[in-house]
Backbone as XML, in Angstrom:
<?xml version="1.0"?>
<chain id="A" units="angstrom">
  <residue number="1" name="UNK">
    <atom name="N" x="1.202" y="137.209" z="314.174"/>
    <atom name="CA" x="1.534" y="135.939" z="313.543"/>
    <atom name="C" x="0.325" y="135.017" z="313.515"/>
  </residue>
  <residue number="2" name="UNK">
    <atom name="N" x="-0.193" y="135.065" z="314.691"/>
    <atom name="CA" x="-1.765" y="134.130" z="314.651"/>
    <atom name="C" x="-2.512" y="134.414" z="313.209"/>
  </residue>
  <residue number="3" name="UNK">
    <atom name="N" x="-2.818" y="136.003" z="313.054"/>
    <atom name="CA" x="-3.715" y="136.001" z="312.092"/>
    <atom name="C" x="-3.419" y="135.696" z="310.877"/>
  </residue>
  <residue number="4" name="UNK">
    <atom name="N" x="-1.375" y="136.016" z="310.536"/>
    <atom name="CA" x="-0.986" y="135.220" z="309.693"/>
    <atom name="C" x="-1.372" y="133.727" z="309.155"/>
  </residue>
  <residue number="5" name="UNK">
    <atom name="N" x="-1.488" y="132.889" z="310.433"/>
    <atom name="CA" x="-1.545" y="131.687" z="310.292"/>
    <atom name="C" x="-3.277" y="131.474" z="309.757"/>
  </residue>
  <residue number="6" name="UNK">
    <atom name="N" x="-3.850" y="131.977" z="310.796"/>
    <atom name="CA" x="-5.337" y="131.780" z="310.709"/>
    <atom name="C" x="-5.715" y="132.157" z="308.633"/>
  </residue>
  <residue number="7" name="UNK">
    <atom name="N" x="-5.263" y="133.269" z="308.167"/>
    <atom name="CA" x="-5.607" y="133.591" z="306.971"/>
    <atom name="C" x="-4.561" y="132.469" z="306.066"/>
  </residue>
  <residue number="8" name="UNK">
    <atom name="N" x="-3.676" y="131.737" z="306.373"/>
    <atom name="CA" x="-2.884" y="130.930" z="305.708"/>
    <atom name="C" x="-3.924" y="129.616" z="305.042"/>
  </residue>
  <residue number="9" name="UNK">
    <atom name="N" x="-4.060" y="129.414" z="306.607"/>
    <atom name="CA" x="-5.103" y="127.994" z="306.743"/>
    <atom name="C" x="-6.489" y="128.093" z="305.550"/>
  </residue>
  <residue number="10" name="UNK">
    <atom name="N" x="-7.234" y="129.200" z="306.151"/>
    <atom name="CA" x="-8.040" y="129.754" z="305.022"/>
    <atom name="C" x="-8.114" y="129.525" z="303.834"/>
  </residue>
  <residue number="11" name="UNK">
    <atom name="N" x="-7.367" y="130.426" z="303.624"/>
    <atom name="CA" x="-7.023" y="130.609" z="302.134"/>
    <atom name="C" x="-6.073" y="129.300" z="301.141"/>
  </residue>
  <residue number="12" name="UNK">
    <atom name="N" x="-5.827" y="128.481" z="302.439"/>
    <atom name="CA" x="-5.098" y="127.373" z="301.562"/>
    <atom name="C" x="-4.103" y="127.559" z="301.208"/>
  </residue>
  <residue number="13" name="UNK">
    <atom name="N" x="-3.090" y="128.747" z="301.359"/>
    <atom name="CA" x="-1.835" y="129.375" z="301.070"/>
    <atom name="C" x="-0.481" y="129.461" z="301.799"/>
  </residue>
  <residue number="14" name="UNK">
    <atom name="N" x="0.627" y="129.102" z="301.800"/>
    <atom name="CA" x="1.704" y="129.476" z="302.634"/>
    <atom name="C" x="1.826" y="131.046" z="303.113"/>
  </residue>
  <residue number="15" name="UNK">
    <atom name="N" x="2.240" y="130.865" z="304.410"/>
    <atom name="CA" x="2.511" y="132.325" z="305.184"/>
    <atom name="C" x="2.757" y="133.590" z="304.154"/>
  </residue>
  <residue number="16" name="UNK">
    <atom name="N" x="4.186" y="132.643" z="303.005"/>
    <atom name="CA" x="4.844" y="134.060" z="302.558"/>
    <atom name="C" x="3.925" y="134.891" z="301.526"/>
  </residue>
  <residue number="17" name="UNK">
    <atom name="N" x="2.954" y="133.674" z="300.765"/>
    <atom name="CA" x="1.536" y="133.948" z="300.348"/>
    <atom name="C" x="0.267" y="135.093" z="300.893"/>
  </residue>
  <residue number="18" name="UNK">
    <atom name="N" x="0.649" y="134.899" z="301.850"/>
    <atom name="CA" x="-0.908" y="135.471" z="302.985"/>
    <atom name="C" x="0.144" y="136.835" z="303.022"/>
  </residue>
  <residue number="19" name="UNK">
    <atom name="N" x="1.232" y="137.162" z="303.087"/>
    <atom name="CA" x="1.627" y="138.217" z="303.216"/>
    <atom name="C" x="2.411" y="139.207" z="301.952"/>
  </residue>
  <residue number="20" name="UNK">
    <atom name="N" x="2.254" y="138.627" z="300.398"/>
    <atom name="CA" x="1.743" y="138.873" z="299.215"/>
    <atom name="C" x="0.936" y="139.652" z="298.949"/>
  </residue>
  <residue number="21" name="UNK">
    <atom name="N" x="0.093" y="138.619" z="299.250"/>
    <atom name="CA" x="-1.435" y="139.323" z="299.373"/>
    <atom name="C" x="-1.967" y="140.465" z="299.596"/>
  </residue>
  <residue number="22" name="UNK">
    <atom name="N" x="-1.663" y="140.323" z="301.243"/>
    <atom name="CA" x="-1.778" y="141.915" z="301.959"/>
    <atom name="C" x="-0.831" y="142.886" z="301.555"/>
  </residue>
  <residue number="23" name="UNK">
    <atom name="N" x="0.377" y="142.411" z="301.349"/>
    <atom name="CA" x="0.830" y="143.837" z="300.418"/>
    <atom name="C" x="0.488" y="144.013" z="299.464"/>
  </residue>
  <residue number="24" name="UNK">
    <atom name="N" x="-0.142" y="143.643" z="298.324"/>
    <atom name="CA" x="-0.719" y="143.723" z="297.076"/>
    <atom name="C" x="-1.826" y="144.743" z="297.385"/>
  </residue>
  <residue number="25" name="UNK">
    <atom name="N" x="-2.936" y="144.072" z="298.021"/>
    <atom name="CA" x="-4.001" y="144.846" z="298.408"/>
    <atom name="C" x="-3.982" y="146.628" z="299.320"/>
  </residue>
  <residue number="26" name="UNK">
    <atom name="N" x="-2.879" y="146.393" z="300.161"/>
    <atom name="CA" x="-2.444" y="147.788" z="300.824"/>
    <atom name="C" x="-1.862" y="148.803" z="299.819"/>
  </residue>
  <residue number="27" name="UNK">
    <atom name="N" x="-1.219" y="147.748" z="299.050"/>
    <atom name="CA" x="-0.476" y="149.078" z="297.618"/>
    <atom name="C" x="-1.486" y="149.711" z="297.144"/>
  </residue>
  <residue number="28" name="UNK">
    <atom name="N" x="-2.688" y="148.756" z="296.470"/>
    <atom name="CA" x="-3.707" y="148.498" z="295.676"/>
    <atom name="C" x="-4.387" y="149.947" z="296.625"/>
  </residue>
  <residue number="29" name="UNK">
    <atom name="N" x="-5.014" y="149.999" z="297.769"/>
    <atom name="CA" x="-5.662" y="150.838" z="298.703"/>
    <atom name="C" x="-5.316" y="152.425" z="298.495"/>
  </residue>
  <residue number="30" name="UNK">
    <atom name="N" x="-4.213" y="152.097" z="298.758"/>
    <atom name="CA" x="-3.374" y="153.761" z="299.223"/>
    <atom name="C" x="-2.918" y="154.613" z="297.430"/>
  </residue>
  <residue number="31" name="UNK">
    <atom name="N" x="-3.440" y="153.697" z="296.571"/>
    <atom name="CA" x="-2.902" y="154.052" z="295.350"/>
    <atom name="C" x="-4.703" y="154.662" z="294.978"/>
  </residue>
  <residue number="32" name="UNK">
    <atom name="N" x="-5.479" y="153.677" z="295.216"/>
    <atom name="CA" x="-7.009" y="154.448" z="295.055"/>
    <atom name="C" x="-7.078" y="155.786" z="295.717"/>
  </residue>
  <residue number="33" name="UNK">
    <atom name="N" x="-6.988" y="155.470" z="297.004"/>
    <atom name="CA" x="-7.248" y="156.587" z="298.035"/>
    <atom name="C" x="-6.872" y="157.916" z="297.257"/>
  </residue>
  <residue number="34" name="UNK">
    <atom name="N" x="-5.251" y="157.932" z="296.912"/>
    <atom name="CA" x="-4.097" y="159.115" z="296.590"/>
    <atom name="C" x="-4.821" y="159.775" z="295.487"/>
  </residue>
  <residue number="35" name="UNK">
    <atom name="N" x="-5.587" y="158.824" z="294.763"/>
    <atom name="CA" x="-6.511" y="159.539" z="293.180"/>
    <atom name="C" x="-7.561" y="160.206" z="293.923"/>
  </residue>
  <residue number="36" name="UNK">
    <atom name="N" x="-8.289" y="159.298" z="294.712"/>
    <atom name="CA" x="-9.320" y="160.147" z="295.014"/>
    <atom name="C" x="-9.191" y="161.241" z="295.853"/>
  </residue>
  <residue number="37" name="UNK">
    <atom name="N" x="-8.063" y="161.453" z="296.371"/>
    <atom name="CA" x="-7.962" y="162.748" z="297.292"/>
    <atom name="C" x="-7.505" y="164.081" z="296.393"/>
  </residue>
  <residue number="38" name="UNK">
    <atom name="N" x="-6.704" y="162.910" z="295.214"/>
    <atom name="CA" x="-6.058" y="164.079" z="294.218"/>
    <atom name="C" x="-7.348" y="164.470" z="293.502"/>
  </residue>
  <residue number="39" name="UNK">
    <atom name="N" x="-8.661" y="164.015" z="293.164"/>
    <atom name="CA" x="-9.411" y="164.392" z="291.994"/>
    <atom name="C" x="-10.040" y="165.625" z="293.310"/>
  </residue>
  <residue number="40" name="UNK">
    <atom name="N" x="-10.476" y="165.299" z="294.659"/>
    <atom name="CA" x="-10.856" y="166.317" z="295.762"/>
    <atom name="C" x="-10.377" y="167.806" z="295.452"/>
  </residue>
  <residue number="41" name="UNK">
    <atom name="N" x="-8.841" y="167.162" z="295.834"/>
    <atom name="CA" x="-7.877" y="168.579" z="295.739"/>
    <atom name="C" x="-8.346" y="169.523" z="294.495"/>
  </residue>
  <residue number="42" name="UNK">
    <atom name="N" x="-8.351" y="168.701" z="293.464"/>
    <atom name="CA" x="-8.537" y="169.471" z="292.338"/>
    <atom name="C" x="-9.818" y="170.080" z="292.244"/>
  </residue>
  <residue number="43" name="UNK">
    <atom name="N" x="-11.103" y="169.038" z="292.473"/>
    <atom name="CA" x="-12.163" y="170.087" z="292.674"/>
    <atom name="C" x="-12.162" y="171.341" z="293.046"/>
  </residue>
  <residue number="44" name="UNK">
    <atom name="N" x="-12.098" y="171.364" z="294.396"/>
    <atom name="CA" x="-11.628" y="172.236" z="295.351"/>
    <atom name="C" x="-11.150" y="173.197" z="295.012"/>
  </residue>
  <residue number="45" name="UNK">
    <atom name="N" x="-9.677" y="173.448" z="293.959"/>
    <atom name="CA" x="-8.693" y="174.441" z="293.584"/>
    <atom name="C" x="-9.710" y="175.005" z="292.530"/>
  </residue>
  <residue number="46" name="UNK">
    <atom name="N" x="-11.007" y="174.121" z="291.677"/>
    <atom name="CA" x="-11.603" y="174.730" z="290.260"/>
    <atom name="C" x="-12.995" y="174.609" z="291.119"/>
  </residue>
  <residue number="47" name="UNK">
    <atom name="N" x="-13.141" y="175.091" z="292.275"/>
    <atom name="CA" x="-14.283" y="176.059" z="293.009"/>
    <atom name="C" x="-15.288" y="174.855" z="292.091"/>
  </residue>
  <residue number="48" name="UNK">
    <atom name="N" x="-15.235" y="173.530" z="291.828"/>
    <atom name="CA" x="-16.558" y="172.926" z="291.309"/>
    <atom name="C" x="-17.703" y="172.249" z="291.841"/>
  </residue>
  <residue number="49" name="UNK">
    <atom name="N" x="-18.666" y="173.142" z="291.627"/>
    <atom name="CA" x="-19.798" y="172.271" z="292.521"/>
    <atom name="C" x="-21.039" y="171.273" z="291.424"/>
  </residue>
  <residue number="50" name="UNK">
    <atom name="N" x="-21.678" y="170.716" z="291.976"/>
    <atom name="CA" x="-22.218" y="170.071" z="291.047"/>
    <atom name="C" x="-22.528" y="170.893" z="290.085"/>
  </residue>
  <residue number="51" name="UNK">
    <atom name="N" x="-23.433" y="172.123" z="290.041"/>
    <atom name="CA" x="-23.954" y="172.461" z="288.886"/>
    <atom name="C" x="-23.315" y="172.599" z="287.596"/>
  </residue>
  <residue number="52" name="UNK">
    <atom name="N" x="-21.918" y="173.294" z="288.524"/>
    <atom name="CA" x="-20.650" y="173.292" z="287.402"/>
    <atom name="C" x="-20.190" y="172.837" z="286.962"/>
  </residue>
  <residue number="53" name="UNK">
    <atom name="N" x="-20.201" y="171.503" z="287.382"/>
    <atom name="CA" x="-19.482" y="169.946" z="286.621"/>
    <atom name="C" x="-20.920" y="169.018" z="285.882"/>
  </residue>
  <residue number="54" name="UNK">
    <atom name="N" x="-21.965" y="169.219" z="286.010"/>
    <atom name="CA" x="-23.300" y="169.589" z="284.961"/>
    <atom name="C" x="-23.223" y="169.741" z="284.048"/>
  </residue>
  <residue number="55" name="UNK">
    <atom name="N" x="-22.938" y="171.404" z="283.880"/>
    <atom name="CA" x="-22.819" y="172.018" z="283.017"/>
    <atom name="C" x="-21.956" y="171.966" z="282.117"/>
  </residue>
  <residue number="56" name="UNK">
    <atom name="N" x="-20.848" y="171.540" z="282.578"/>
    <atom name="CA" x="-19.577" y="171.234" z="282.143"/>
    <atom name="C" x="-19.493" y="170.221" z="280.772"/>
  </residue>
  <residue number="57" name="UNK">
    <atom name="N" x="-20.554" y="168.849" z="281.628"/>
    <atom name="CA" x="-20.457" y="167.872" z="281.065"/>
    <atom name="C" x="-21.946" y="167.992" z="279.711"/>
  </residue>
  <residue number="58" name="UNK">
    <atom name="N" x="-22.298" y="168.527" z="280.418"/>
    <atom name="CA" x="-23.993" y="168.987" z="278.880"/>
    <atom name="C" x="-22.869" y="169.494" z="278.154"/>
  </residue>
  <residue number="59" name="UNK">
    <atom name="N" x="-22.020" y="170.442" z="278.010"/>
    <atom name="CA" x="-20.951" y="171.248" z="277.241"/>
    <atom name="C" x="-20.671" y="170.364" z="276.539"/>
  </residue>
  <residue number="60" name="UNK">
    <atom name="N" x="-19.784" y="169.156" z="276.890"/>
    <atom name="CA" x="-18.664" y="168.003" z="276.060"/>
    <atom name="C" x="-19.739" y="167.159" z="275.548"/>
  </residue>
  <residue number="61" name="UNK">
    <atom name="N" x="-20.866" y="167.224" z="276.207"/>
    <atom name="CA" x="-21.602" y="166.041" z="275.254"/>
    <atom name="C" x="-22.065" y="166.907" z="273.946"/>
  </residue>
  <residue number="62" name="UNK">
    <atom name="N" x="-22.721" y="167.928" z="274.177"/>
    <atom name="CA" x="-23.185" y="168.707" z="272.935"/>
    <atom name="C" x="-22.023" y="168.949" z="271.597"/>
  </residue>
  <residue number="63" name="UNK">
    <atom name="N" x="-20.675" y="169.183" z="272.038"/>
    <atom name="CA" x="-19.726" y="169.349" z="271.310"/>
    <atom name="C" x="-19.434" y="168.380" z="270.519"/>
  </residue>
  <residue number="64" name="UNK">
    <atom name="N" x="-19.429" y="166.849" z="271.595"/>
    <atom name="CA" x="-19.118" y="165.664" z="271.168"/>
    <atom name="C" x="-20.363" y="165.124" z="269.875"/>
  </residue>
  <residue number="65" name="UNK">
    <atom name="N" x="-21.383" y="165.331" z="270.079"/>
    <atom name="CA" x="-22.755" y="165.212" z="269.154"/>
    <atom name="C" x="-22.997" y="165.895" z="268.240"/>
  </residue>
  <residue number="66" name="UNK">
    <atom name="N" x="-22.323" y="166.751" z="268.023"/>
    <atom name="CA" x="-22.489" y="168.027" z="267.048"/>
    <atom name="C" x="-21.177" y="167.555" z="265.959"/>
  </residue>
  <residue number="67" name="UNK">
    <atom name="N" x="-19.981" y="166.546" z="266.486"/>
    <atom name="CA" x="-19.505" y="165.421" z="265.297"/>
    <atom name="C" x="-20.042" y="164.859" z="264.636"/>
  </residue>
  <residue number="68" name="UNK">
    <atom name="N" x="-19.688" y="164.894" z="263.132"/>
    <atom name="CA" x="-20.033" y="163.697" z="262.152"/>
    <atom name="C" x="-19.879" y="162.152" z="262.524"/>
  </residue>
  <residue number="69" name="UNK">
    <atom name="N" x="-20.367" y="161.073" z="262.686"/>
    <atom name="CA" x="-20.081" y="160.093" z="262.857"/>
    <atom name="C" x="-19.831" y="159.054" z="261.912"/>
  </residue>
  <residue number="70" name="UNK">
    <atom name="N" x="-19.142" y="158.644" z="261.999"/>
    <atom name="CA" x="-18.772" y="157.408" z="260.975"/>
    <atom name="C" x="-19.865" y="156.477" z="260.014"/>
  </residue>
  <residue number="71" name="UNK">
    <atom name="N" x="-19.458" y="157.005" z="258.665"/>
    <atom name="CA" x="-21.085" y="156.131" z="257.778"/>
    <atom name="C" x="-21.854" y="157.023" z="257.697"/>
  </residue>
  <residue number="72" name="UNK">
    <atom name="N" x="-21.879" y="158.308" z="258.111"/>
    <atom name="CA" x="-22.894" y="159.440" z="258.092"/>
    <atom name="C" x="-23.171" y="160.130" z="256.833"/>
  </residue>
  <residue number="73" name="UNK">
    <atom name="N" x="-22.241" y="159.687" z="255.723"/>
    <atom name="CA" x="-21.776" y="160.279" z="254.644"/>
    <atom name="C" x="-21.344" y="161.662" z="254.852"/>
  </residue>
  <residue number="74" name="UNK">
    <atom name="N" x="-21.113" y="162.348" z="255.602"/>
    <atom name="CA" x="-19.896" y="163.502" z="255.957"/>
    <atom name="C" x="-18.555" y="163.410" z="255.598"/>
  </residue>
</chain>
């Protein structure tokens, strides 16, 4: 409850405010985290190491560049 109060004062905010907050931000946390463990997992399952995700990406850019672009008269 202290630190409740102490971050109230702070921040210039009522209690039920200061504890808003921190749930906002804890949702906010554990919702990053869950992606980044999920993009891990997935590495992991597609054996990717840098070179392969490199290579990967020279792949989509070359494909992507090898489009006509808009005004090109194509």
């Amino acid at each position: 409850m202290r630190r409740i109060d102490n971050l109230a004062r702070r921040w210039d905010v009522s209690k039920s405010e200061v504890l808003r907050r921190a749930l906002r931000i804890a949702d906010e946390q554990s919702t990053r985290s869950e992606r980044v463990e999920a993009l891990k997992q997935l590495q992991v399952s597609m054996d990717l190491s840098r070179e392969r995700a490199e290579g990967w990406v020279a792949d989509i850019r070359a494909e992507r560049d090898a489009w006509p672009t808009p005004g090109d008269g194509q």
